[in-house]
C-alpha positions as CSV (number, residue, x, y, z in Angstrom):
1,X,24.1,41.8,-25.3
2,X,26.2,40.7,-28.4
3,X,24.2,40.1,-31.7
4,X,25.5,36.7,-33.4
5,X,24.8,36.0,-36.8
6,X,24.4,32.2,-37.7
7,X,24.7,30.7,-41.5
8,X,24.0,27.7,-42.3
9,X,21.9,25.5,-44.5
10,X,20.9,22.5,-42.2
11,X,18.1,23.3,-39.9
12,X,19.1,21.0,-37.7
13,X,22.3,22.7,-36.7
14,X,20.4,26.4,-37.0
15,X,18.6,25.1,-34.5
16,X,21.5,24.0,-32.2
17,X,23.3,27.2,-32.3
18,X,20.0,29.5,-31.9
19,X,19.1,27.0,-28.4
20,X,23.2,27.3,-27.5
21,X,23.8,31.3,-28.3
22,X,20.4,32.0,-26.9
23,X,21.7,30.0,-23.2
24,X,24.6,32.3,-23.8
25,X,22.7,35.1,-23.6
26,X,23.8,36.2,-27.4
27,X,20.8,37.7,-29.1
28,X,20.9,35.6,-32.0
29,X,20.0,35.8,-36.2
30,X,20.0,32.9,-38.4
31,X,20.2,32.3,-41.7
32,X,19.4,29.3,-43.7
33,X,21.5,30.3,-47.0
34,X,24.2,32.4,-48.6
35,X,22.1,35.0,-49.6
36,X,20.1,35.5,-46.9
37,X,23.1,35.3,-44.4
38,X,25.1,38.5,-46.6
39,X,21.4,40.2,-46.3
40,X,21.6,39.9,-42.4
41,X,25.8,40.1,-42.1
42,X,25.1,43.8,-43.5
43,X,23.2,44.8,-40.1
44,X,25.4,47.2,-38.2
45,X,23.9,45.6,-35.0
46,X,25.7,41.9,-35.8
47,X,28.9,41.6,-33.5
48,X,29.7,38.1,-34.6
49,X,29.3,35.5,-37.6
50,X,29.0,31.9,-37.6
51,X,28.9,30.7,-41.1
52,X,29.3,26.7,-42.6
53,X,31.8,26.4,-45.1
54,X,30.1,23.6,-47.3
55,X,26.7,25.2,-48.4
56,X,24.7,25.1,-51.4
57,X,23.3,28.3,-53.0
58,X,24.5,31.4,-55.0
59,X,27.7,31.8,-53.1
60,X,29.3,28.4,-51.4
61,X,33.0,28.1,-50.3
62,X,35.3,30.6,-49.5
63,X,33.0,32.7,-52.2
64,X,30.5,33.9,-49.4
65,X,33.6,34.0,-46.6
66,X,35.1,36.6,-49.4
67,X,31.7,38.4,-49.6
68,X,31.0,37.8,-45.3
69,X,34.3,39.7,-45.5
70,X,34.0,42.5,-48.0
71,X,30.3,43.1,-46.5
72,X,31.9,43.0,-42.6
73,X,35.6,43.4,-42.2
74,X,34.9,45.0,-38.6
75,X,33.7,41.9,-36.9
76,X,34.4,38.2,-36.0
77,X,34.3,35.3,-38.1
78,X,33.8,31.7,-37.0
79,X,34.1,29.6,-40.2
80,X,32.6,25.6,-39.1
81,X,33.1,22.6,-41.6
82,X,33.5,19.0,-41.0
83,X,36.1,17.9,-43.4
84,X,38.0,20.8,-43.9
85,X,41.0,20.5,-46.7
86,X,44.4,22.3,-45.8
87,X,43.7,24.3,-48.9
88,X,40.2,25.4,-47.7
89,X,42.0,26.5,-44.3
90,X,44.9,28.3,-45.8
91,X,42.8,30.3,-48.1
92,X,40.1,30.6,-45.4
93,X,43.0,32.3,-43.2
94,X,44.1,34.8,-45.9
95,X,40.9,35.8,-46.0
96,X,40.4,37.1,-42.1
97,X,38.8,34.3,-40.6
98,X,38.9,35.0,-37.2
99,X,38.8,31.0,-36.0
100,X,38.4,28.1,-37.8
101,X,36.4,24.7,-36.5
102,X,35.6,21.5,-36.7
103,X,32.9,19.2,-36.6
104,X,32.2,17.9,-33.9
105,X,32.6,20.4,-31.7
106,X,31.8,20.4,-27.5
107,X,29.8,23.0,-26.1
108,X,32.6,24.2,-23.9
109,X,35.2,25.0,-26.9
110,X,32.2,27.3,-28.8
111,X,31.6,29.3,-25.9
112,X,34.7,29.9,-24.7
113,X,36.0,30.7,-28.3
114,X,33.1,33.0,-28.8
115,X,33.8,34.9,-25.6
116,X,37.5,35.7,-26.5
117,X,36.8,36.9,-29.7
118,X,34.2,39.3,-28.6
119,X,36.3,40.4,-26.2
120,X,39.2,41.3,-28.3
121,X,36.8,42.7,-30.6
122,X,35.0,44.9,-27.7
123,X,38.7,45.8,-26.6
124,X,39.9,46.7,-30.6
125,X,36.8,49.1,-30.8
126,X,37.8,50.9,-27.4
């Protein structure tokens, strides 16, 4: 079972993607700030990250994708935000985000985009 690390600083949408992953059958890990989220990102055991781009705390922005990245360069990244600029995408891209999306997403398009990207991933590793 893939191990899906979740970031973000809203309970509400933890919450969301712990009930969704779980349905999934993703063993899931959440995260409720920048810190924390680089804490648990640095488990060999995480397959996949899910991390908000607009968060408060010690690292915010592209600042914690730079460290998600340097921490876990080997793995998926799912980078969500509502209002992204094309600035924040471009740089986002050069950075190794693995897919980028936006608020408000359907329950169909995070599955599916979460299944092909740990399938690639399984299939890079082979």
């Amino acid at each position: 079972m893939a191990k899906i690390l979740v970031i973000d600083d809203e309970e509400l949408i933890r919450n969301y993607f712990r009930h969704l992953l779980r349905s999934l059958n993703y063993d899931v890990m959440v995260a409720p700030n920048s810190v924390d989220g680089c804490r648990l990102a640095a488990d060999p055991s995480v397959n996949l990250i899910i991390s908000d781009l607009n968060m408060e705390g010690e690292l915010s922005d592209v600042d914690l994708i730079r460290e998600l990245r340097r921490l876990r360069p080997d793995i998926p990244l799912v980078v969500i935000s509502g209002y992204p600029t094309h600035e924040r995408l471009q740089e986002c891209e050069k950075l190794g985000v693995s897919e980028f999306i936006t608020k408000p997403f359907e329950l169909t398009f995070i599955a599916s985009v979460l299944k092909r990207l740990l399938d690639e991933a399984t299939a890079d590793h082979s």
